[in-house]
C-alpha positions in Angstrom: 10.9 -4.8 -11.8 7.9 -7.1 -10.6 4.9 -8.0 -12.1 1.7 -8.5 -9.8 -1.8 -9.1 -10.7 -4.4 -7.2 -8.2 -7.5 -9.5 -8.7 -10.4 -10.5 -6.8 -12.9 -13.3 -7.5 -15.1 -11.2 -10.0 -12.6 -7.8 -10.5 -15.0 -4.9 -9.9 -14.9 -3.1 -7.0 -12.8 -4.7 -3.8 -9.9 -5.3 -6.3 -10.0 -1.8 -7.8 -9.7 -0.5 -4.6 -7.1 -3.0 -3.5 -5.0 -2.1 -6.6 -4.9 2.2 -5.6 -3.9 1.5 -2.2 -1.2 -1.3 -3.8 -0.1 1.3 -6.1 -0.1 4.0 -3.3 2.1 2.3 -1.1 4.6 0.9 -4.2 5.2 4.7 -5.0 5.4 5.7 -1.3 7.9 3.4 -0.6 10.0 3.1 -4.1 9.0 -0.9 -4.0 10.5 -2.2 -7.9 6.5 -3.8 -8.5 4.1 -2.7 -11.6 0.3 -3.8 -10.8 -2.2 -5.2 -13.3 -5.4 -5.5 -12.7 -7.8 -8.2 -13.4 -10.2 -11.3 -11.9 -9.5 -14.7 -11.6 -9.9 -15.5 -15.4 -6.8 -13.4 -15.8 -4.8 -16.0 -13.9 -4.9 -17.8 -16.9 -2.5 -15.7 -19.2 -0.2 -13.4 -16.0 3.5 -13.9 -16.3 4.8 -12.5 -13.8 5.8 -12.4 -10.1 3.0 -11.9 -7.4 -0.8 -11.9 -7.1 -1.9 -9.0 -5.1 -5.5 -10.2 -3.6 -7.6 -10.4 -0.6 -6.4 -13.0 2.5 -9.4 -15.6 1.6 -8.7 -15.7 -2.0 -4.9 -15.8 -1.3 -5.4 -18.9 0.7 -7.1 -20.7 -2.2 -4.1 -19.5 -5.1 -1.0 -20.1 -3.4 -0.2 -23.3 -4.7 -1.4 -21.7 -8.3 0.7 -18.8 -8.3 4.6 -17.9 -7.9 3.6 -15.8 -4.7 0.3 -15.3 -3.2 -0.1 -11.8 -1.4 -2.7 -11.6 0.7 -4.8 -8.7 2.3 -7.0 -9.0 5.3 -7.8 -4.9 5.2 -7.9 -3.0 1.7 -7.3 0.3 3.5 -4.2 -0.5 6.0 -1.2 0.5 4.1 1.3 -0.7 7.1 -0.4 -4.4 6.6 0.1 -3.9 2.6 3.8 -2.7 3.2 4.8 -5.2 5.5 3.1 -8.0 3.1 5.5 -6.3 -0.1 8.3 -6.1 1.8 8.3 -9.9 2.8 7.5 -11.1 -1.1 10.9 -8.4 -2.0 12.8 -10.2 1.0 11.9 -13.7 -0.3 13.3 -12.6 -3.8 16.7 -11.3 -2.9 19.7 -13.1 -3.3 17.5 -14.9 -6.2 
């Protein structure tokens, strides 16, 4: 199983959002991820695999983070699935 942090720059209300529709399309589609959600602060103590966030901030933490997922539309599942499936791709054979 994964571990990904949904955050946005202040996590209120984009990443809340961000993090249903993550979680959504993870049980939809049997992906082996568990969300957390938090703001960038949380960056500080995450462990784990992925950081689920929006395309801008994702730009800025992907030299931070293991893997830096970003999001361009909060409410286009085929853009959040396609997006999962390429971080579980990059893991296999790992």
């Amino acid at each position: 199983m994964y571990k990904a942090l949904v955050c946005c720059r202040a996590g209120m209300g984009s990443s809340m959002l961000l993090k249903i529709k993550a979680d959504q399309v993870i049980s939809e589609n049997n992906f082996p991820i568990q969300t957390e959600h938090g703001n960038l602060d949380s960056l500080m103590g995450f462990n784990g695999d992925l950081v689920i966030t929006m395309d801008d901030l994702s730009n800025e933490l992907k030299d931070k983070v293991p893997y830096a997922l970003g999001i361009r539309n909060i409410m286009d599942k085929a853009e959040m699935k396609a997006k999962m499936e390429e971080f579980l791709a990059s893991k296999e054979g790992k």
